[in-house]
C-alpha positions, 0 to 999 in steps of 0.5 A: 704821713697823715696827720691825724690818727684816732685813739685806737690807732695811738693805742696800737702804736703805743704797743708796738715796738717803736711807740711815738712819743706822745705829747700832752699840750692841753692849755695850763688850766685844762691840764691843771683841773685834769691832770690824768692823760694818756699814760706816758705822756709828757705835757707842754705847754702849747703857749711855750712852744717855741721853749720846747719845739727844739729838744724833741729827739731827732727824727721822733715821731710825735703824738700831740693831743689836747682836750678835744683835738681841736685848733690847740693840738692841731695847731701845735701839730702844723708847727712841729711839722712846719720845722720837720718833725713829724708830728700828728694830732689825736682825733678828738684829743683826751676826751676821745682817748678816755671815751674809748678806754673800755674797748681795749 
């Protein structure tokens, strides 16, 4: 599995039948100056990862993102992975999801 999928993909498995489950983990002061994202996520702290890493559902596959897809949701992506979640990052993060809206 690749870890990284773009926002038209994110949007095709979130209509699927089997949708990830899809985590915000934009720093607390991003999250606090924007708090709309892509609907149904769950935000998380990334500084608090450790707290929240281990109540992940078993076998989920996870979506995480954060304002540009950078070294926060990649980060955070590599860790999951690195204690067997499959986990993957949102290329370009919100600001890419938000960009792209107007296609669907």
């Amino acid at each position: 599995m690749k870890n990284a999928l773009t926002p038209d993909e994110l949007r095709r498995e979130l209509a699927s039948a089997t949708p990830p489950l899809v985590v915000d983990v934009r720093r607390v002061e991003d999250y606090e100056r924007s708090p709309e994202g892509v609907p149904g996520a769950d935000w998380r702290a990334p500084a608090l990862l450790e707290d929240w890493a281990g109540g992940l559902p078993a076998g989920a596959e996870v979506v995480v993102y954060c304002v540009r897809g950078g070294s926060v949701s990649q980060g955070v992506q590599a860790d999951l992975a690195s204690r067997g979640v499959k986990a993957r990052f949102l290329e370009g993060g919100l600001a890419a999801w938000q960009g792209t809206q107007s296609k669907g």
